[in-house]
N, C-alpha and C positions, 0 to 999 in steps of 0.2 A: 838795829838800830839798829853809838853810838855816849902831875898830880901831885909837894908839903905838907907840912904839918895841919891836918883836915878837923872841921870843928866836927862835932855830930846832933845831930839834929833827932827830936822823936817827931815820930811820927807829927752901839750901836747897831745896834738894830737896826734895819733896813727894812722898807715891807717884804715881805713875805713873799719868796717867789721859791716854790719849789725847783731845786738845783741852784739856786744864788745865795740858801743862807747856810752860811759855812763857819762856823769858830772851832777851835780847838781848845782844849787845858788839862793836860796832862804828860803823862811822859809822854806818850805816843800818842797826843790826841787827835779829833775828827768831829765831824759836826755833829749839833744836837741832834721801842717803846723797847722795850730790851723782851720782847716775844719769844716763846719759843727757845729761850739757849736753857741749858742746863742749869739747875740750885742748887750748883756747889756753894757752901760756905765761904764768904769774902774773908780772906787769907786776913789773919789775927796780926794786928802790930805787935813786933818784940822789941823789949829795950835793946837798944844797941850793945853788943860787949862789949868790957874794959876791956878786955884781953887782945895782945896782938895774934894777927895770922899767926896758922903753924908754920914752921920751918919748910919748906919742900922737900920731903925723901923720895926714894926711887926712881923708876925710870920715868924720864919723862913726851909724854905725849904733845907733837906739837896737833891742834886745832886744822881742818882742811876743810877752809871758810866754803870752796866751792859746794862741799858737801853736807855744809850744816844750814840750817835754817832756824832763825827766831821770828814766832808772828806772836802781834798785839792786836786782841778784837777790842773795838773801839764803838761803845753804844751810846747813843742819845736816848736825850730823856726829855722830861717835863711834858704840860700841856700840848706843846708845840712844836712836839717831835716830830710830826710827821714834815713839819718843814725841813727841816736836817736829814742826816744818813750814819746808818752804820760805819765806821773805818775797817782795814785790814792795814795795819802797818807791819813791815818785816825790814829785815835786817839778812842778809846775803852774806855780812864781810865779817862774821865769828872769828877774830882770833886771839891768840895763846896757848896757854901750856895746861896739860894735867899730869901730874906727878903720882904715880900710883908704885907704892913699896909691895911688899911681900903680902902685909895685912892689909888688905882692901879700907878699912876701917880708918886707913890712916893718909887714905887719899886726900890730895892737895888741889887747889886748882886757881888759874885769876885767868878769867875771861874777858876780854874786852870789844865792846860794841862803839863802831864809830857811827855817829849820830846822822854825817853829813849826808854820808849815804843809804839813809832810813827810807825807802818807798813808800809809797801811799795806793789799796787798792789796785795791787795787780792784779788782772784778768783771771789768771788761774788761780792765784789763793782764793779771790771772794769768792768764786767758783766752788771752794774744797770746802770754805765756810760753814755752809749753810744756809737755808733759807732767809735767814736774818741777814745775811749780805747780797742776793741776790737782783734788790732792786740796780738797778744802772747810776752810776753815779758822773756825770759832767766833767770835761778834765778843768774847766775852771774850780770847780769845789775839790776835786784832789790836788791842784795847786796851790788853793786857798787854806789847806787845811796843813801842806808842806810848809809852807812859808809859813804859817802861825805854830809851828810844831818847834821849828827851828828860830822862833824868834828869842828875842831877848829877854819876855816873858815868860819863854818856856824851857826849854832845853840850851837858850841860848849855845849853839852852836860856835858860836867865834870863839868865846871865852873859854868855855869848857867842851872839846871835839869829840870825848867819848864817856859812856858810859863803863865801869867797872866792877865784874863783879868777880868776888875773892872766898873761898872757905875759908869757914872758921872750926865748923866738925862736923860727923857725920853719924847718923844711927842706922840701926837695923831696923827697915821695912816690915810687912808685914809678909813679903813673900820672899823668896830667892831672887835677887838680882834688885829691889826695892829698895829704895834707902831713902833716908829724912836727912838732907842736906843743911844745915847752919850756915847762911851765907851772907855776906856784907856786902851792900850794892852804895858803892857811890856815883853818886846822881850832883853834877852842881857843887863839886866838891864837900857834900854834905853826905854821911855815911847812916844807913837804914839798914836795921839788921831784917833779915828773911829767912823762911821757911821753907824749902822747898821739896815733896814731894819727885822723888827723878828713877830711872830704872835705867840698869847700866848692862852691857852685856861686854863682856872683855873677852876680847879673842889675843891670838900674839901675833895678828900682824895690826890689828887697830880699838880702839875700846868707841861705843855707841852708849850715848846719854840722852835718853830721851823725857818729855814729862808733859805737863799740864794742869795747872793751877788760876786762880782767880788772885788778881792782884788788886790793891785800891790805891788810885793816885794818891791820896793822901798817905799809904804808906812808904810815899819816896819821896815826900816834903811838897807836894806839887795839888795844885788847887784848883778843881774842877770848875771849867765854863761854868756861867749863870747870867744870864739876860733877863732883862723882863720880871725881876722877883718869881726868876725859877722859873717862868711858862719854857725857854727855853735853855736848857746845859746839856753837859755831856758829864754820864752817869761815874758817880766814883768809881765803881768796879771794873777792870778791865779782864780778859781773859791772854792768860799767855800761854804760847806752846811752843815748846823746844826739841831740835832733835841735832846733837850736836856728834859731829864723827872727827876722831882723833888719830893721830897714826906715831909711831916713836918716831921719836925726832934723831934726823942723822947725827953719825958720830959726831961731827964736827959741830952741829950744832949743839949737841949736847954736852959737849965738855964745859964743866964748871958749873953742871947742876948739881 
């Protein structure tokens, strides 16, 4: 992709014309077998915490949206997949702040993705995909699948323009530079706590966050396509990947961190 006092939330059909049926429903959804991608475990619902963000310490890193990238794989399902298509949705426009003190442990961070300018299926992601995106996809069904992504069913973009997401804590990985991230993503002004597996590598002129996890639209309040009693949806689980590059933020921007 792509904010008050916020509640928190838990967790037509057409005939059938391959490349003309196109629905979306989820964060980043795309038309309605999910072959071939990897069995990673669908990322666990956590209750949301009571607790507020930490405070921001340290220096802080602003985001260098040119140089980061978030993609959403988007699979169909049901009987009637093979009428629909895999999605790639990404996000180009990453920005904000990471706050990193002394003890790495006690890094901060609130990312924000604007929804507006969410793409659909660009040439070189489906490309870097994998075989599961490789089929060709119509620019009518990647428009059809933007416009229902951005509706008011879904991400409703008018109302609410970005997605946000904010730390809450962080653990120790299982290797050097790994960590287990505590994070809170509001979606729709409704707040979903997450888990996120990420590896950082911190240099002193910039820190790199990179990762890869399995996410389920239902755990961001969001309620997967279903046509037809299920012959056609698009699959709860989604696949995300992130590689986010951050740089200190000039003096001047940083005064009054």
């Amino acid at each position: 992709m792509p904010c008050g006092k916020l509640k928190r939330v838990t967790p037509a059909f057409k005939t059938l014309r391959a490349g003309t049926v196109c629905a979306l429903a989820l964060l980043l959804g795309g038309c309605p077998a999910h072959p071939s991608r990897p069995g990673a475990p669908a990322q666990q619902a956590i209750p949301a915490p009571a607790q507020r963000a930490p405070a921001h310490l340290g220096r802080p890193y602003d985001v260098v949206a040119g140089e980061s990238l978030l993609t959403i794989q988007v699979y169909r399902g049901g009987p009637l997949a093979k009428a629909g298509h895999n999605h790639v949705i990404a996000s180009h426009d990453l920005a904000g702040t990471i706050y990193i003190p002394a003890d790495p442990m006690r890094t901060t961070f609130e990312i924000r993705l604007p929804v507006a300018t969410l793409s659909v299926d660009e040439g070189a992601l489906r490309a870097q995909a994998g075989q599961d995106f490789q089929a060709a996809v119509p620019d009518s069904a990647k428009e059809g699948t933007r416009a229902n992504m951005l509706s008011p069913a879904l991400l409703n973009a008018q109302l609410f323009p970005q997605i946000v997401l904010r730390s809450q804590s962080i653990e120790s990985g299982a290797a050097h530079g790994d960590l287990k991230v505590h994070l809170e993503a509001e979606v729709r002004e409704a707040l979903h706590a997450i888990l996120a597996p990420v590896h950082y590598d911190l240099q002193s002129t910039q820190v790199t966050i990179s990762g890869e996890m399995p996410l389920r639209q239902t755990d961001l309040g969001l309620t997967p396509f279903s046509a037809m009693l299920g012959a056609l949806q698009v699959e709860d689980e989604m696949r995300v990947k992130f590689r986010i590059v951050a740089r200190p933020a000039p003096p001047a921007g940083g005064a009054g961190h």
